[in-house]
C-alpha positions in Angstrom: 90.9 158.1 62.5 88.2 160.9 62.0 90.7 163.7 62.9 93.3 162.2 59.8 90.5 161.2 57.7 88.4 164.2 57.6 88.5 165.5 54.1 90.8 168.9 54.7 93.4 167.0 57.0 93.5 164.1 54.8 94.2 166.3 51.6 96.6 168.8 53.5 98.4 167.1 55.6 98.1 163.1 55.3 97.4 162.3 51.3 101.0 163.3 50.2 102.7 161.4 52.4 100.1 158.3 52.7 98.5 159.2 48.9 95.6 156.3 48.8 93.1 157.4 51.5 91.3 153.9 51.1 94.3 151.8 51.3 95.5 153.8 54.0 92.2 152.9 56.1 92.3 149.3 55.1 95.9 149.4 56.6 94.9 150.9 59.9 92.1 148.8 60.2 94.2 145.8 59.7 96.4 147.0 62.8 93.8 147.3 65.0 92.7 144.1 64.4 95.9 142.7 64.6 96.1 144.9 67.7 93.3 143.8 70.0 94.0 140.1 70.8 97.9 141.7 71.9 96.2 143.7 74.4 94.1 141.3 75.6 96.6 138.9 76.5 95.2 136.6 73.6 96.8 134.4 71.3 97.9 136.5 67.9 97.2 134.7 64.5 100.4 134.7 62.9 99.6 135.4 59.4 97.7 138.1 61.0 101.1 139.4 62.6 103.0 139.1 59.4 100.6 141.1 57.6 101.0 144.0 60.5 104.5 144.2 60.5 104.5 144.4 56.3 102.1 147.2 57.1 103.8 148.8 59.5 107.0 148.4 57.4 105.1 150.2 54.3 103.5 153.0 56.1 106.6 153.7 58.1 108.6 153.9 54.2 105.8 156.3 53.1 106.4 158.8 56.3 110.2 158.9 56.1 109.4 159.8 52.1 107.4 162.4 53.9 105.9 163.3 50.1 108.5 163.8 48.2 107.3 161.7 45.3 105.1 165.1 44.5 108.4 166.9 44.7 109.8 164.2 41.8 106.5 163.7 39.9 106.5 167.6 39.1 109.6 167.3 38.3 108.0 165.2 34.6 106.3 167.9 33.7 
């Protein structure tokens, strides 16, 4: 996380394609929680696993756009 959080990779390489730096670290977080009891053979909260995979889903969406929205958004002007 500090590698893709530090401020120039963040705003060169991960912000166009993930855009909301504070989201995107409240979405990590969120998998890591969900994470830990999964790799230590404990029972998973199911909301908890719902919420992952919605995650996952979204971040996963926002990779394969790979930042084109700033292609489209120029585009406006």
């Amino acid at each position: 996380m500090e590698i893709v959080l530090r401020q120039d990779n963040w705003s060169d390489y991960f912000e166009p394609v993930f855009r909301d730096r504070n989201k995107f670290q409240t979405d990590i977080g969120v998998l890591l929680t969900a994470r830990n009891p999964n790799s230590h053979y404990r029972e998973e909260d199911a909301v908890r696993l719902i919420e992952a995979a919605l995650i996952i889903n979204r971040l996963q969406k926002q990779m394969l756009d790979d930042g084109n929205w700033q292609i489209e958004s120029a585009k406006d002007y």
